[in-house]
N, C-alpha and C positions, 0 to 999 in steps of 0.2 A: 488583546486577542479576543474575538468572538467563541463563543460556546456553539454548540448545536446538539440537541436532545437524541439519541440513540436509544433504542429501548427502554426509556425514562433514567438511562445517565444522560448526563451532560458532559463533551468533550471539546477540548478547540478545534476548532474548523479545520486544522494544519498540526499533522500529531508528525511525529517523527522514526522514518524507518532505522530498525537496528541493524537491516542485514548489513548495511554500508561502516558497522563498526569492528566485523568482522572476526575472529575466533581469538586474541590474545588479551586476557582479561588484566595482564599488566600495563598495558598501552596508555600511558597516562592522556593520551588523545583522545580517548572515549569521556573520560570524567569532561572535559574542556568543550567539548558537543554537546554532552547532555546538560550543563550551565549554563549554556548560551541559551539554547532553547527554552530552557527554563525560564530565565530572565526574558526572555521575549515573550512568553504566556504559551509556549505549548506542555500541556499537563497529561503527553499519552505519548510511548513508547511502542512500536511492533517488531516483533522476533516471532520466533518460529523453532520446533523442535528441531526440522532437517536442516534449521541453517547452520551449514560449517556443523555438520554431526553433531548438534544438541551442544558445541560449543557457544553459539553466538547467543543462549539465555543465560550462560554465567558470565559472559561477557559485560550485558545488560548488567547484571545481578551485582557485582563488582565496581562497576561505574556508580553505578546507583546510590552505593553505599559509599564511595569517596566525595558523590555529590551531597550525601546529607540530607536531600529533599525529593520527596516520594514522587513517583508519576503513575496513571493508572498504567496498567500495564493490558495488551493483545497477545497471544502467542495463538498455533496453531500445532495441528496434529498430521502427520500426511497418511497416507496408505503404506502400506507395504510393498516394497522392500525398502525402500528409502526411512521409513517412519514407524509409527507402531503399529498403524492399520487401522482400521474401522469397526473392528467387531466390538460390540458393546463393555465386554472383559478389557480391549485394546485402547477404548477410549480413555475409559478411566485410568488404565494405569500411567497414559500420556498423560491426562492433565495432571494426575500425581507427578508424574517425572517433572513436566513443565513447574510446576509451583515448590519441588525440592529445590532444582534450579534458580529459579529467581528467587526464593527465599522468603518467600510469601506466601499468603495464608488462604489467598483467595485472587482470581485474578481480574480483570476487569472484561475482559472478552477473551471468548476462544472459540476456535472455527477451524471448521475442518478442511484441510490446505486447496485440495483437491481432487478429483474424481481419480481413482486410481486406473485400472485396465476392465473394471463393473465396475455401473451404479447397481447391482441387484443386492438389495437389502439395505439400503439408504433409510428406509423407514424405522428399521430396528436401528442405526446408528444414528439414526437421527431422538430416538427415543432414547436413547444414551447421553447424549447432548442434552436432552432437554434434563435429563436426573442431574445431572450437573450442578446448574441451576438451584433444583430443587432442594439439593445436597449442601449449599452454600460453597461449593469450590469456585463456581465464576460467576458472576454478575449478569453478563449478556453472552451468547452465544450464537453463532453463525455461518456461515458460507462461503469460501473464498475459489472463485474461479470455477463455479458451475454454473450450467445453465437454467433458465425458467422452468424447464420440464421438471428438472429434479427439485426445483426452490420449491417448485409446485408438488412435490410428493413430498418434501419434509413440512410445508404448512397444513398438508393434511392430519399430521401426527401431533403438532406443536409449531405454535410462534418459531418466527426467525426474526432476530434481533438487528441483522445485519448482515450484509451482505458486502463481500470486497473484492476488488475488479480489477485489472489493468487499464487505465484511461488516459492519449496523449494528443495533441494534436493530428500526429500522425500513426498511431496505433492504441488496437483496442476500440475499436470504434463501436463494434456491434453494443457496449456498454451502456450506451447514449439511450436505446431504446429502451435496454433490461431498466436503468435507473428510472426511469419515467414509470416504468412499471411497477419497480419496487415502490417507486411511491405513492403509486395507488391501494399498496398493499401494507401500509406504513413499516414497510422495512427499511432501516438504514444504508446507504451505501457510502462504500470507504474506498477511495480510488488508490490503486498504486501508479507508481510510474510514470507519473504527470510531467515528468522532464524528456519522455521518450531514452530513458538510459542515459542520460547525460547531453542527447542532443540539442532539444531545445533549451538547454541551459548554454550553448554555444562551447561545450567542451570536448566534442569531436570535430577533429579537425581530418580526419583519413577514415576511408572504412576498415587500414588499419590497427587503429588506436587500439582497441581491447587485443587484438591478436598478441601486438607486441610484446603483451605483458602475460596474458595469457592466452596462448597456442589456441587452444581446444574452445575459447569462444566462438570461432567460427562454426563449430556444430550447435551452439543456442540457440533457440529459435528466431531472440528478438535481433541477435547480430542478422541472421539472417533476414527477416522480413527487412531492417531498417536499414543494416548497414552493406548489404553486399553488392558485390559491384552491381550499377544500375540505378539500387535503389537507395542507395548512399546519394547519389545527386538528387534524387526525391526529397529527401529527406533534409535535403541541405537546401533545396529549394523553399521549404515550407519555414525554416529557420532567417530567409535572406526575408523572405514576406515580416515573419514577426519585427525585425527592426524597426519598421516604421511606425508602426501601431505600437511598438515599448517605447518608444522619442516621445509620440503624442501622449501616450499615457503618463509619461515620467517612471514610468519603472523600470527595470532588469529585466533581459529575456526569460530568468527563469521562473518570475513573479509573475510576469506576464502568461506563461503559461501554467502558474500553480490557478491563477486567478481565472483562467479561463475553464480549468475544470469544476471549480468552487462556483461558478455560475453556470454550471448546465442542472436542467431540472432533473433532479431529484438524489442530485450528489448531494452527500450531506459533509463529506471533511475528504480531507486528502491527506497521503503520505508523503513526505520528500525524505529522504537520506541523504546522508554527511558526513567524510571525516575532517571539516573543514566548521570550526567554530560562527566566521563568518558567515557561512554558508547557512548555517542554521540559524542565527538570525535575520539574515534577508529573507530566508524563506516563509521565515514565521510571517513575517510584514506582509508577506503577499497577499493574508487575511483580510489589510485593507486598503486593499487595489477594487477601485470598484468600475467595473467596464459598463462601459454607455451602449446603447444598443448596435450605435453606428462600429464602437472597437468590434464587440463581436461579431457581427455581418462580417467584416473585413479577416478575421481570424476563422470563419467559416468558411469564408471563400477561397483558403488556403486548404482546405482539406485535400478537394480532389488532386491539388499537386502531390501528396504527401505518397509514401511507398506503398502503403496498403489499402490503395485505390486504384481502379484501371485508368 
């Protein structure tokens, strides 16, 4: 597995989302994903306080410790009411909670989830973040799910280490230009959701799939923009394109599009989730999928089919 430098760490290209391990810290299925992965070279894990109410970092925290073998570790902070909030007293007491949780002393990155209902006073929680750092509780620190204007008011105060994003074939796209920009700014960028929610890994098969299991996905945004009627055949159009271009590569659909976000400029690593061992091995491998200029033309020209284009 390849590394890539983040605010002077070093991380594999393909780190591993926690939220797909989900709140039951006895799930001997968590230990048997974070192995795999291990064994395949990815050395970083992400959670988050809000996922599953501050369960899914003992989830983490649990596995971790029947695996035996350390990974850096990401969490985040979100706003209020969902999270602790922003306020400089809010931050800190989050990243305390977060490192109670995982059981660690100091974490490797943390970033602030997302913009809550204001960004007004981003600059004083952004000088919260940066004491962090200073403080030895986390290593790099960053931004997940805001835009330039505001990345632009927190580098006024202090570095940003990284910045993390939604990026898929078919959604998330405005990210393509922020990362070009982060990287003229040498901030890191961390993509999530590079499988479009399971699409382009070809594991939606109805724009029912998540409903059946849970109701209330239909009010998600991403069911919405990807899966609802209309733009579920979008979606699945841009999935019937990648086949051919995963034949010629010799890869999996979902390697093929881990690979295609790990080559856009100025993506620095990507996220994939798993409760699925295998799954976390193939994924890791997708590190070394190396696309020829001709695949990606062909993988780009699949965009405008995609739902979240006119």
């Amino acid at each position: 597995m390849r590394s890539v430098e983040i605010g002077g760490e070093w991380y594999s290209v393909v780190g591993l989302g926690g939220f797909e391990l989900e709140d039951d810290p006895k799930w001997p299925g968590a230990r048997d994903v974070l192995l795999a992965a291990i064994e395949a070279g990815v050395d970083w894990i992400d959670t988050a306080e809000e996922y599953f109410d501050r369960k899914n970092e003992t989830v983490v925290a649990a596995a971790l410790r029947d695996v035996g073998q350390p990974m850096k570790i990401s969490s985040k902070v979100a706003p209020l009411p969902d999270g602790t909030g922003f306020e400089p007293k809010q931050i800190r007491e989050a990243c305390q909670g977060s490192l109670e949780r995982l059981g660690v002393d100091r974490l490797d990155m943390f970033l602030m989830h997302y913009p809550g209902d204001s960004t007004d006073g981003i600059e004083d929680s952004w000088g919260a973040m940066r004491s962090l750092v200073d403080d030895g509780l986390t290593r790099l620190v960053g931004l997940s799910n805001f835009d330039r204007s505001d990345v632009e008011r927190c580098l006024a105060v202090g570095p940003v280490d990284v910045l993390q994003e939604g990026l898929s074939l078919i959604d998330h796209l405005e990210t393509l230009e922020l990362a070009r920009w982060c990287e003229e700014q040498h901030i890191g960028v961390v993509t999530y959701e590079p499988l479009g929610n399971g699409m382009l890994a070809g594991a939606i098969t109805s724009p029912d799939d998540f409903a059946k299991v849970v109701p209330e996905y239909q009010e998600w945004g991403f069911w919405k923009r990807l899966f609802s009627p209309g733009r579920f055949e979008r979606s699945h159009a841009v999935v019937d394109g990648m086949g051919g271009v995963a034949e010629r590569v010799g890869c999996s659909l979902p390697q093929l599009a881990l690979a295609w976000n790990l080559q856009q400029a100025g993506v620095s690593a990507t996220l994939a989730g798993t409760r699925n061992p295998a799954h976390a091995r193939s994924n890791a491998e997708a590190a070394d999928v190396v696309l020829r200029p001709e695949d990606l033309a062909d993988l780009d020209a699949l965009i405008p089919l995609g739902p979240t284009r006119p």
